[in-house]
C-alpha positions as a printed NumPy array, in Angstrom:
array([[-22.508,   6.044, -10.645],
       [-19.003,   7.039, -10.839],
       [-17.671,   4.796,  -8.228],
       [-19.419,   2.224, -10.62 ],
       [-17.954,   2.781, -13.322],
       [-14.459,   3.225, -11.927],
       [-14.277,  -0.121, -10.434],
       [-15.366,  -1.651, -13.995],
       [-13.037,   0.26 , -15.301],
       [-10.238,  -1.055, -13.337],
       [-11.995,  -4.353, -12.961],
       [-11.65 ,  -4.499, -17.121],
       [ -8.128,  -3.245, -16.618],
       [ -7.152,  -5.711, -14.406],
       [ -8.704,  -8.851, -16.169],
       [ -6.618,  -7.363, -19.736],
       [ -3.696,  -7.352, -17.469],
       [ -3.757, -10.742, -16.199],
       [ -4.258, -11.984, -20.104],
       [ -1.619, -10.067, -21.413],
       [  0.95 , -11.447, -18.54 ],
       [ -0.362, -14.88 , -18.849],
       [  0.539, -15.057, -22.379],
       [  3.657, -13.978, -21.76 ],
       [  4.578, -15.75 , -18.349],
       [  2.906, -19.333, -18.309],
       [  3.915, -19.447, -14.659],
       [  1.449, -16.259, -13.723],
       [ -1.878, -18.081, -14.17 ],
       [ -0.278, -21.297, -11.493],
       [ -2.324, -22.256,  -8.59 ],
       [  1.044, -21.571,  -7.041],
       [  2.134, -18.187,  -7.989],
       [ -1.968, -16.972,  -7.553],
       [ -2.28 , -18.012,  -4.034],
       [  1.51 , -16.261,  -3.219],
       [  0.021, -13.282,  -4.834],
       [ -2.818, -13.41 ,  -2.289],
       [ -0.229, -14.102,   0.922],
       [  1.341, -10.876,  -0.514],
       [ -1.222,  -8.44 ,  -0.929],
       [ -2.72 ,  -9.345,   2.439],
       [ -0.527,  -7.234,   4.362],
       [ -0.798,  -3.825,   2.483],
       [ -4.611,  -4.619,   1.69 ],
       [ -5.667,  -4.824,   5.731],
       [ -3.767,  -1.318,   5.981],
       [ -5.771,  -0.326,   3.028],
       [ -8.556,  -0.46 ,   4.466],
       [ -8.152,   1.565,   7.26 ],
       [ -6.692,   4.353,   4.978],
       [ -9.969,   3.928,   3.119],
       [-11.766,   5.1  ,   5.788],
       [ -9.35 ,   7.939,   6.52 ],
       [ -9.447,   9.259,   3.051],
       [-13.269,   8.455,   2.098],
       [-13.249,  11.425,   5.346],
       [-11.017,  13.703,   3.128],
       [ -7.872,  12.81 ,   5.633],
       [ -4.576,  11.722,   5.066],
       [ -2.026,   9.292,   6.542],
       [  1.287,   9.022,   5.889],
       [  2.729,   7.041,   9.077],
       [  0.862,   3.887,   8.238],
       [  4.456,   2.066,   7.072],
       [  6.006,   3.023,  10.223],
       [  2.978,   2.623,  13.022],
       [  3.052,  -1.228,  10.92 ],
       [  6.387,  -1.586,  12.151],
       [  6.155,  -0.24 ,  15.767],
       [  3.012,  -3.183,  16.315],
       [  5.427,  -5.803,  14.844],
       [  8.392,  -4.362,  16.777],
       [  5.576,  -4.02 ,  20.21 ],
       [  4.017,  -8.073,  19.754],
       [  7.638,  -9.187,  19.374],
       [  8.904,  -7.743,  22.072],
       [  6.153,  -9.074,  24.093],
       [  5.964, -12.59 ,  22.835],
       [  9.505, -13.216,  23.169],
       [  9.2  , -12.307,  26.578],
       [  6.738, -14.678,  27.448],
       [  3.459, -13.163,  27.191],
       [  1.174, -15.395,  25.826],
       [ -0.048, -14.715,  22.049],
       [ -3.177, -13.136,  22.531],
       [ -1.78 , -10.561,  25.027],
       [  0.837,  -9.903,  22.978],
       [ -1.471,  -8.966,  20.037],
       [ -3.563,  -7.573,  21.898],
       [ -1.045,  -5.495,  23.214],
       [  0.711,  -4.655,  19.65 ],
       [ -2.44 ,  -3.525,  18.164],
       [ -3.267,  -1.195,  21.339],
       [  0.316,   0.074,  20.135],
       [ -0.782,   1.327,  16.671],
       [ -4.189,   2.582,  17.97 ],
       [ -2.442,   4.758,  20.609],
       [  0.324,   5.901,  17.925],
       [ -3.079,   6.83 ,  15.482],
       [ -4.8  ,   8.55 ,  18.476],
       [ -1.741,  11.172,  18.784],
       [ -2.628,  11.431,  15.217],
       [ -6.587,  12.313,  15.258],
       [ -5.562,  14.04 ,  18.352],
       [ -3.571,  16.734,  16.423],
       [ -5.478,  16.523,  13.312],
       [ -8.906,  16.837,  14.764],
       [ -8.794,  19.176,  17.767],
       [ -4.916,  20.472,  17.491],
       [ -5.872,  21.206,  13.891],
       [ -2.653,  20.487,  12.555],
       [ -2.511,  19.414,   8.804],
       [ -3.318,  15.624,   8.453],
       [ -0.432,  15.605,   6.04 ],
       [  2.244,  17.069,   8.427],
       [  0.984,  15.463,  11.496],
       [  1.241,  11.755,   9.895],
       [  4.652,  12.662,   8.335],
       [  5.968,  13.401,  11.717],
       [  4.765,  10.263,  13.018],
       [  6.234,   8.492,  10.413],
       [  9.648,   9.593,  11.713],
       [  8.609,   9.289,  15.052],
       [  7.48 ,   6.005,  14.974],
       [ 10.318,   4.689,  12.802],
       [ 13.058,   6.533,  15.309],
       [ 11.342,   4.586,  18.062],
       [ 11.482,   1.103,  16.468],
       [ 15.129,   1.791,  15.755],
       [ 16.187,   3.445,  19.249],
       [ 14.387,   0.473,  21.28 ],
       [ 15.814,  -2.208,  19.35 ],
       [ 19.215,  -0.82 ,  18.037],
       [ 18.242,  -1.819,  14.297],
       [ 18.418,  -5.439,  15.268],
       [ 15.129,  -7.56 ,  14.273],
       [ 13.385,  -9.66 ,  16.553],
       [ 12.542, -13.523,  15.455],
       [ 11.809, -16.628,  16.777],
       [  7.841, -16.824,  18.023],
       [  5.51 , -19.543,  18.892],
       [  4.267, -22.104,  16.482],
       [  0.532, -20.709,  17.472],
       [  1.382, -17.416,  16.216],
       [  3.175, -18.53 ,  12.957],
       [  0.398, -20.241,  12.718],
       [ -1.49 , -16.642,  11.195],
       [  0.779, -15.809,   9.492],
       [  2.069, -19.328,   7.339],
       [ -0.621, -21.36 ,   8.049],
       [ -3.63 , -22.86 ,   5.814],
       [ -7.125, -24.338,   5.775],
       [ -7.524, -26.874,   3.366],
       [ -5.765, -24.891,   0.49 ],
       [ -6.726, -21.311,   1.54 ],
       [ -3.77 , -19.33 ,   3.785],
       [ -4.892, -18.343,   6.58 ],
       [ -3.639, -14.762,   6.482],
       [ -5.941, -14.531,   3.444],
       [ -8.994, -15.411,   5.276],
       [ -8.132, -13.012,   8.001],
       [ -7.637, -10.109,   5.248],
       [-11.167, -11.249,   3.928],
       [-12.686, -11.22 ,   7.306],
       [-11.176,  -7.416,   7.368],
       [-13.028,  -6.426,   4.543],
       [-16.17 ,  -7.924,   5.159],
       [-16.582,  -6.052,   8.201],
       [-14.735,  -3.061,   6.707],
       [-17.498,  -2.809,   4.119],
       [-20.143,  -3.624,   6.469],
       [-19.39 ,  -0.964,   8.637],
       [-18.917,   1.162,   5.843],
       [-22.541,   0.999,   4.427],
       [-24.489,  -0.35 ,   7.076],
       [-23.654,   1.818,  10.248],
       [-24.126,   5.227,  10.941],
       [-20.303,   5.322,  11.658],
       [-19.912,   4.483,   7.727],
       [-21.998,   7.739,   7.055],
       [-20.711,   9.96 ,   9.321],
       [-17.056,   9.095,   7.099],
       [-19.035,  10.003,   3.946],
       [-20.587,  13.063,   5.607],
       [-17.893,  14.184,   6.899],
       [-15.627,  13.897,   3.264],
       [-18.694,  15.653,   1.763],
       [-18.823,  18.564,   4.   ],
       [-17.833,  18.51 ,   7.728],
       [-19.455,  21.937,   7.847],
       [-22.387,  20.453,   6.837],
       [-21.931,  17.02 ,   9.053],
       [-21.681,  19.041,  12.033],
       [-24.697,  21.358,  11.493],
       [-26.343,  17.942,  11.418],
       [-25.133,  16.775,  14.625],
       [-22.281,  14.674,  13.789],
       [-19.448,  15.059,  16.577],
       [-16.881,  15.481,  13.33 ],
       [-13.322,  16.178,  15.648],
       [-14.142,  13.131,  17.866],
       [-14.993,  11.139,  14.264],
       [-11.661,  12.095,  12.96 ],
       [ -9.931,  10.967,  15.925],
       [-11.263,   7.509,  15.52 ],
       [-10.719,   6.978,  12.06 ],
       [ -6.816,   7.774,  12.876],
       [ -7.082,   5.68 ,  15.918],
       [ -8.52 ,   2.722,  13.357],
       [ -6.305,   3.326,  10.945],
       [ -3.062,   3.093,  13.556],
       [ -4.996,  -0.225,  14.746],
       [ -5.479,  -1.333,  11.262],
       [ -1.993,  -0.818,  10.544],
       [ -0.314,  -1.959,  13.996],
       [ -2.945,  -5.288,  12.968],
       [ -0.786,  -5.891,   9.912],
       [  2.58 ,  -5.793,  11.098],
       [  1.881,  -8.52 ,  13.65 ],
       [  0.453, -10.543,  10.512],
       [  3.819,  -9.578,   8.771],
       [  5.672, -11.086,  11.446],
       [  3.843, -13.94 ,  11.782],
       [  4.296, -15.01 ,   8.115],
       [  7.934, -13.836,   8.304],
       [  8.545, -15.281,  11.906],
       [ 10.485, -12.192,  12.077],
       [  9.781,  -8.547,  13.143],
       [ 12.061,  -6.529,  10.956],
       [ 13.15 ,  -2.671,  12.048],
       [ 12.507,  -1.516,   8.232],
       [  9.285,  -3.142,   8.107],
       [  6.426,  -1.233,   6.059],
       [  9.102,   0.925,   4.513],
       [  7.329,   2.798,   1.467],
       [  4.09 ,   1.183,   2.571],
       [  2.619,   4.058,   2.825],
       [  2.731,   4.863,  -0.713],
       [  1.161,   1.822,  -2.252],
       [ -1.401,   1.784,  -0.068],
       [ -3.051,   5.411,  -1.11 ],
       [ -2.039,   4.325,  -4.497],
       [ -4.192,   1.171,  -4.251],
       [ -7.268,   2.819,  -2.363],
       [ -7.116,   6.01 ,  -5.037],
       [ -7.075,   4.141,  -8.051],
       [ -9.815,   1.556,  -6.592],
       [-11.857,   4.761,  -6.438],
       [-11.64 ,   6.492,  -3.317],
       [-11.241,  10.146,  -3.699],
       [ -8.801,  12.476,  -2.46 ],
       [-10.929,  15.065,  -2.247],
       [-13.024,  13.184,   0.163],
       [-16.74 ,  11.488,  -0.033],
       [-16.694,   9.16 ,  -2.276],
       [-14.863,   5.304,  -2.034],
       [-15.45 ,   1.742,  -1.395],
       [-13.762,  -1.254,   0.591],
       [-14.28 ,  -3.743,  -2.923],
       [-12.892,  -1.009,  -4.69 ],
       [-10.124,  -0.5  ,  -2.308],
       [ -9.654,  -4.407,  -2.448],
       [ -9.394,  -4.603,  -6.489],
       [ -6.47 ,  -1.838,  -6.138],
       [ -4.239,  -3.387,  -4.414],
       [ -5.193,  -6.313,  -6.079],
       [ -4.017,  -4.555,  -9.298],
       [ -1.301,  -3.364,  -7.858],
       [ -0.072,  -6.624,  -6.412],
       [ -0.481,  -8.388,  -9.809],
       [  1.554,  -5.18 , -11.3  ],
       [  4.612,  -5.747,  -8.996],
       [  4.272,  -9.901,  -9.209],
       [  4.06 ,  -9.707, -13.201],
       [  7.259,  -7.425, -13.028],
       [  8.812,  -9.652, -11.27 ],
       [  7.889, -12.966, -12.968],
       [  9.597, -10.678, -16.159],
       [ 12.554, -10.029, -14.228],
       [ 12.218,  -6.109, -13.949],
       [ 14.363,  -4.176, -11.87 ],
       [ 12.813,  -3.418,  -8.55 ],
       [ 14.142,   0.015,  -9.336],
       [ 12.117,  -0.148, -12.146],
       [  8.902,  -1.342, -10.252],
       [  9.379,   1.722,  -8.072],
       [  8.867,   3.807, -11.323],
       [  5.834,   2.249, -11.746],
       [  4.507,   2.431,  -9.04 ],
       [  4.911,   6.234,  -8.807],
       [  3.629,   6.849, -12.564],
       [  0.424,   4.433, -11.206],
       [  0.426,   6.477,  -8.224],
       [  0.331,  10.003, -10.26 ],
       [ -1.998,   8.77 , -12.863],
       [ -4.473,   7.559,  -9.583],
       [ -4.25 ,  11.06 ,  -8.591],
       [ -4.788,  12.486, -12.3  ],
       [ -7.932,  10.251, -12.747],
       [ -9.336,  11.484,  -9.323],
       [ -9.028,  14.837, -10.026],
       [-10.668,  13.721, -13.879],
       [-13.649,  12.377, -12.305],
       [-14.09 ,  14.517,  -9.183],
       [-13.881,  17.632, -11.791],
       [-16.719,  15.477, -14.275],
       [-19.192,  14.661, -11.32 ],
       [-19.016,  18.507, -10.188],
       [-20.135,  19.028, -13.843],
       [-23.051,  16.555, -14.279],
       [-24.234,  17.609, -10.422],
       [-24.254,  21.75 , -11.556]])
């Protein structure tokens, strides 16, 4: 119930949002500016949801902006050296997985603090992309793989469709699998989860490996709509994406959270940062809000985490 009534709570939020900007911007409400917004979000919301997953299991992951850079930086490499585009995904994406399994590796059986371990990658992976390519981008791919990235169908980019596809089988998995309820288990009590047979280290490691993949996944899509695979790539990412996934109702604490609700965050928060700029707001300024957002995600959590230990006692 309170998953409920936090996404129509920032369902009602958003919709009051996109009034009040409308009024003030006619631009905001274009066919034009709604289907960039879309192209935008697409990138933050597929490494969304593997953070959902991470934190519905009470984890952590910090190196998400980076790991997206390392499997744009990895495909890149690859494609411009001739591998066909498949491989080269392929291969990108095995990138971030492996860079996520040093992550659950640590976290779930080295037992290191989900919060260190992923800040340390976060270096780690950015130092990499840096030392391996001196700080110089990469550009220049095939029209197949642009394709993903810039292309449409019939009006619809397809980088949208591919985000959608995401979180369809995100939210499938999520609620129809027993891998969905070990995640919840496990955020409830892993104590508990194990008792009841679940294999919880091995389940950690794959929701870091997934969320490396997930990550890795979106960087190639970055580069494919950029046709460029840019050292500082994902830079901050990190941030917005917990914001997004805590304030569409995924708790911190572990448990509770949803892949629609995860989906109408970073919708929010994309329709935050595009509004701000349609009003020609600092981007030092949007970085403000995006930290107060961030905080009061955080505040609310705590709110309603505190309100549901109430009503259960």
């Amino acid at each position: 119930m309170l998953r409920l009534t936090r996404f129509k709570a920032l369902l009602v939020a958003t919709l009051i949002l996109v009034a009040v900007v409308s009024m003030i911007s006619p631009v905001f409400l274009t066919t034009r500016n709604f289907l960039n917004i879309l192209e935008q979000l697409s990138i933050n919301a597929i490494v969304a949801a593997g953070m959902t997953f991470v934190i519905i299991a009470a984890g952590i992951d910090l190196s998400v902006g980076s790991i997206l850079a390392l499997g744009s930086m990895g495909t890149a490499g690859l494609l411009v050296s001739g591998i066909p585009v498949p491989a080269a995904m392929v291969g990108g994406v095995l990138v971030g997985v492996a860079a996520g399994a040093v992550n659950g590796v640590a976290v779930a059986y080295g037992r290191i603090p989900a919060f260190i371990m992923t800040l340390g990658m976060l270096n780690v992976a950015r130092g990499t992309v840096m030392f391996l390519t001196s700080g110089n981008s990469i550009v220049g791919f095939p029209e197949t793989f642009l394709f993903l990235g810039k292309g449409r169908i019939g009006p619809i980019p397809v980088l949208v469709l591919i985000t959608a596809a995401v979180y369809l089988v995100g939210h499938l998995v999520l609620v129809k699998t027993r891998f969905g309820r070990y995640t919840f288990a496990i955020g409830n009590d892993p104590e508990t989860a194990r008792r009841l047979g679940v294999r919880v280290k091995r389940h950690q490691f794959l929701l870091y490996a997934l969320s490396g993949g997930l990550a890795s996944f979106a960087g190639i899509l970055l580069a494919a709509r950029l046709n460029s695979a840019l050292t500082l790539a994902g830079t901050g990412a990190e941030l917005d994406v917990i914001a997004a996934v805590v304030i569409g109702g995924t708790s911190l604490y572990g448990g509770r959270g949803s892949m629609p609700g995860t989906l109408l965050g970073v919708i929010f928060f994309q329709i935050v940062r595009n509004a701000l700029n349609i009003l020609g707001i600092s981007v030092f300024v949007q970085q403000v809000a995006v930290g107060a957002l961030l905080i009061f995600s955080a505040l609310a959590d705590f709110l309603y985490d505190r309100w549901g230990r109430q009503e259960g006692s």
